[in-house]
PAZAPA-4460 file (N, C-alpha, C; in steps of 0.05 Angstrom, whole numbers, plus 32768, in hexadecimal, padded with zeros to 4 digits):
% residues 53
    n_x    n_y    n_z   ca_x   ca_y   ca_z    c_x    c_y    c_z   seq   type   mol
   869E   87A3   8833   869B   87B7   881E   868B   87AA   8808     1      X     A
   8677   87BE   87F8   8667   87AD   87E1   8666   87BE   87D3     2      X     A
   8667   87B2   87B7   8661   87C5   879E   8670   87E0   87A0     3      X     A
   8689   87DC   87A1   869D   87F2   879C   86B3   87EA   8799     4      X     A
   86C9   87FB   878B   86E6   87F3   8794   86EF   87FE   87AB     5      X     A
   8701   87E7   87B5   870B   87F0   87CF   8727   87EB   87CB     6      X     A
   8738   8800   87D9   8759   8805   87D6   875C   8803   87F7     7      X     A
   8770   87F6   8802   8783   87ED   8814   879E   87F2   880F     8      X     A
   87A8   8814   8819   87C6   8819   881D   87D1   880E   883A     9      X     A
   87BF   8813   8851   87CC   8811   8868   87CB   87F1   8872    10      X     A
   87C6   87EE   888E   87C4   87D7   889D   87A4   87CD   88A4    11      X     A
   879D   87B7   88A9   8785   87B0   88AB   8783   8794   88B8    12      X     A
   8782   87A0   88DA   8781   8789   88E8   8769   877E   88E6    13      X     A
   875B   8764   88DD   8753   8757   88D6   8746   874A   88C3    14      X     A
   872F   8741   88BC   8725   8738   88A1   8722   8748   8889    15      X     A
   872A   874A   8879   871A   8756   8866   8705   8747   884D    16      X     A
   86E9   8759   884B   86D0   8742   8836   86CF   8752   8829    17      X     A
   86CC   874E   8814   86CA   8762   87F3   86AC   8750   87E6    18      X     A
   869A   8755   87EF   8683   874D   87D8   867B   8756   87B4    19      X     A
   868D   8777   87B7   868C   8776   8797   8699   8788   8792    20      X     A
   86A8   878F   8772   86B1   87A0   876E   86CE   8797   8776    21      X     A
   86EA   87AE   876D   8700   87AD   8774   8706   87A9   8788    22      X     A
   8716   879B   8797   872D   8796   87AB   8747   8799   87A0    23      X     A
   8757   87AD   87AA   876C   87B2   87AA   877C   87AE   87BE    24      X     A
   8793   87AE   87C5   8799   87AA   87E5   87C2   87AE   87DD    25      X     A
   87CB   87C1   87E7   87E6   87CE   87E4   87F3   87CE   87F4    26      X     A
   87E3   87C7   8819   87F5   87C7   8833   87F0   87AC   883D    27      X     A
   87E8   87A9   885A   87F1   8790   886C   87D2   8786   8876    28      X     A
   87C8   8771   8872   87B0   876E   887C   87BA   8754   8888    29      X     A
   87B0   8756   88A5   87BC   8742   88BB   87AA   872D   88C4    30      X     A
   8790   8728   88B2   8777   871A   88A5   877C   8708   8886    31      X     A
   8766   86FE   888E   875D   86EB   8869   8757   8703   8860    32      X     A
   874E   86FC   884A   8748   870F   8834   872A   86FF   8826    33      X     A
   870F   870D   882A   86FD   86F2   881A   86F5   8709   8802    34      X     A
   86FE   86F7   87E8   86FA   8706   87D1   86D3   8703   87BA    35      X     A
   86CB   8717   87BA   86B3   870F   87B2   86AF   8708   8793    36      X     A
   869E   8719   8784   869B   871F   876B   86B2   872A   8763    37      X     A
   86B8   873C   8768   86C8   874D   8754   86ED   8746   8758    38      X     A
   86F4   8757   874A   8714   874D   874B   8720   8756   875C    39      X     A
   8741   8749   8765   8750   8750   877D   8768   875A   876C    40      X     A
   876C   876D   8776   878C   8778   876A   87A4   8770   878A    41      X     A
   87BA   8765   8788   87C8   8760   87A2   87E5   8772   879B    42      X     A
   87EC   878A   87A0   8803   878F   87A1   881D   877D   879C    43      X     A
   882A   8778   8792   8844   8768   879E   8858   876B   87BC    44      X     A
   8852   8780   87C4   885F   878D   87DC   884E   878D   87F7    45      X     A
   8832   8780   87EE   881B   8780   8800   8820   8766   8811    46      X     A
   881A   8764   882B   8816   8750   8840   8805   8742   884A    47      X     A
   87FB   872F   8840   87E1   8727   8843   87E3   870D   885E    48      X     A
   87D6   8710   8878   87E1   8702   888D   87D2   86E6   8888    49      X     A
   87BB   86E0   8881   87A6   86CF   8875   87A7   86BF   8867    50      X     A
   8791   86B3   8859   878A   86AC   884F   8776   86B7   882F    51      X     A
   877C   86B5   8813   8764   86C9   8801   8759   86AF   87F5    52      X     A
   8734   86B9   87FC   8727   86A6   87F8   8713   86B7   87DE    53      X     A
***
């Protein structure tokens, strides 16, 4: 995803790359997480199987 915000309620079998803009993420990502420019919001109740780079 680039140059947007992006929201994550559900599941997300594998990587997720954020090059800009919001990352949000509220469910289970069973991946790293690679964070770009912009900011990461992480749920507290969110599952992150990975690594956030």
């Amino acid at each position: 995803m680039e140059n947007g915000s992006v929201e994550i309620y559900g599941e997300v079998e594998g990587e997720v790359h954020n090059h800009g803009g919001a990352l949000k993420i509220y469910g289970r990502v069973n991946g790293s997480v690679y964070k770009g420019a912009g900011m990461i919001v992480i749920h507290p109740t969110a599952l992150i199987g990975g690594k956030i780079y």
